[in-house]
C-alpha positions as CSV (number, residue, x, y, z in Angstrom):
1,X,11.3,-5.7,-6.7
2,X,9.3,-3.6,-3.8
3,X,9.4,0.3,-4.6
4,X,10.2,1.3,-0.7
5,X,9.6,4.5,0.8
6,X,13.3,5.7,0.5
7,X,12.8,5.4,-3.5
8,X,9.8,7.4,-3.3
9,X,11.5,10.2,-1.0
10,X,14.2,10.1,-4.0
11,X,11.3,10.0,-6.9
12,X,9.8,13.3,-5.2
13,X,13.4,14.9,-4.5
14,X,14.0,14.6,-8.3
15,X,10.4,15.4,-9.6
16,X,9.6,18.4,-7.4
17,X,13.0,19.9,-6.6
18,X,12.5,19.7,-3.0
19,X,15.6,19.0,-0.9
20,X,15.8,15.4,0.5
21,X,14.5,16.9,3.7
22,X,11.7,18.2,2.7
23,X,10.5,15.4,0.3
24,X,11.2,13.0,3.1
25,X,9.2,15.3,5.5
26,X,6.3,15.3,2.7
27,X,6.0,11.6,2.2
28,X,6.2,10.8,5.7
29,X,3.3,13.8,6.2
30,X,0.9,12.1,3.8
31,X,2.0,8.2,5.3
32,X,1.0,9.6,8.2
33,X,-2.3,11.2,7.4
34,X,-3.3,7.9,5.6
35,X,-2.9,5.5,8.6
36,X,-4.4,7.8,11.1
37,X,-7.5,8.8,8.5
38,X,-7.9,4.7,7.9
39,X,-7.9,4.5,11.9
40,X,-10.1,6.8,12.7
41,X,-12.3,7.3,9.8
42,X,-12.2,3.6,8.6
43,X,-12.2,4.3,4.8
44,X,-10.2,6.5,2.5
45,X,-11.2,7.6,-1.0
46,X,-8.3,8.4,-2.7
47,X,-9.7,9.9,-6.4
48,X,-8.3,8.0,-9.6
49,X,-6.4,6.1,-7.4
50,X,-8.6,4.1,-5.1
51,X,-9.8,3.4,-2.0
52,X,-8.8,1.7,1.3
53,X,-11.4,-0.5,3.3
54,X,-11.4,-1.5,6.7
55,X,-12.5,-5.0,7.4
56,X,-13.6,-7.0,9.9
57,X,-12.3,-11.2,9.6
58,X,-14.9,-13.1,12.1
59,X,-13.0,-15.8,14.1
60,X,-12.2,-18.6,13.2
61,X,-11.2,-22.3,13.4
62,X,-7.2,-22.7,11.9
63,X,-4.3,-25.5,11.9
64,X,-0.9,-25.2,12.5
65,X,0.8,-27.0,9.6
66,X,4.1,-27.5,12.0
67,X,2.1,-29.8,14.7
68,X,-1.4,-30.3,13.3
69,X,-2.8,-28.7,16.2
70,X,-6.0,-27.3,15.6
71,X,-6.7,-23.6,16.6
72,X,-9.0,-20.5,16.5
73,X,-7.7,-17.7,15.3
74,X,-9.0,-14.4,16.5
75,X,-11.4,-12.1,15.5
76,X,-9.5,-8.8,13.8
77,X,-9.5,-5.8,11.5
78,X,-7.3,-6.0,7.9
79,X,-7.1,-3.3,5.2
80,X,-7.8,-3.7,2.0
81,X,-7.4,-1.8,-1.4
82,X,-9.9,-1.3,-4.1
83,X,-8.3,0.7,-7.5
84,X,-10.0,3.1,-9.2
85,X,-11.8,2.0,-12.4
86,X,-9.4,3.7,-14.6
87,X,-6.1,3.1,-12.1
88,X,-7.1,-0.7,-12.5
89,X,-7.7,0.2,-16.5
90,X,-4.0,1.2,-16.6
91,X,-2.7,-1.9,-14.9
92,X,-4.2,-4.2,-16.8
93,X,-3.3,-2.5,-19.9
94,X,0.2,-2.5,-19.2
95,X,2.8,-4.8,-20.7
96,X,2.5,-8.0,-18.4
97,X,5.7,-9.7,-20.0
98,X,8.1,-6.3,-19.8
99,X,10.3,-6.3,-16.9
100,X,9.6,-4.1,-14.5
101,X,11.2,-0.3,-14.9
102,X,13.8,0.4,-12.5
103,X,13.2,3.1,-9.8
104,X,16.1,5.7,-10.3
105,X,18.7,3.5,-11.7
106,X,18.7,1.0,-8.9
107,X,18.9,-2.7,-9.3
């Protein structure tokens, strides 16, 4: 199961005591300031947690598995995500066979 944005509005709501206004006002903020940093700036160093990479795919030569026709698909940008040495530390130290822990009681 995802963790979506309206469980982290909820997980900040309960943690900092903000009204569900606010926290949804302060998520939102930072979401924001994220995309428009990676846009503009093209990298964002995020410490203990990671960083975020723009990169550029070249063109190239594809196939569409429906008809077989072959293709070339475009040159374009993709984000990617590097963890921190001791964020990736954590995850693979973590139990791999647990279940996962549910966000706030949902299912």
């Amino acid at each position: 199961m995802s963790v979506t944005k309206d469980c982290i509005i909820a997980k900040v709501n309960k943690d900092i005591q903000l009204s569900r206004r606010e926290s949804q006002f302060a998520v939102e903020t930072l979401i924001r300031l994220i995309k428009e940093t990676i846009t503009t700036e093209g990298d964002l160093l995020i410490s203990s947690f990671g960083k975020f990479k723009v990169l550029n795919k070249a063109a190239r030569k594809g196939r569409n598995p429906k008809t077989s026709e072959t293709m070339t698909i475009t040159a374009r940008k993709v984000v990617s995500f590097i963890p921190a040495a001791n964020f990736r530390e954590i995850i693979n130290n973590s139990e791999a066979k647990s279940p996962p822990k549910r966000i706030l009681g949902k299912k």
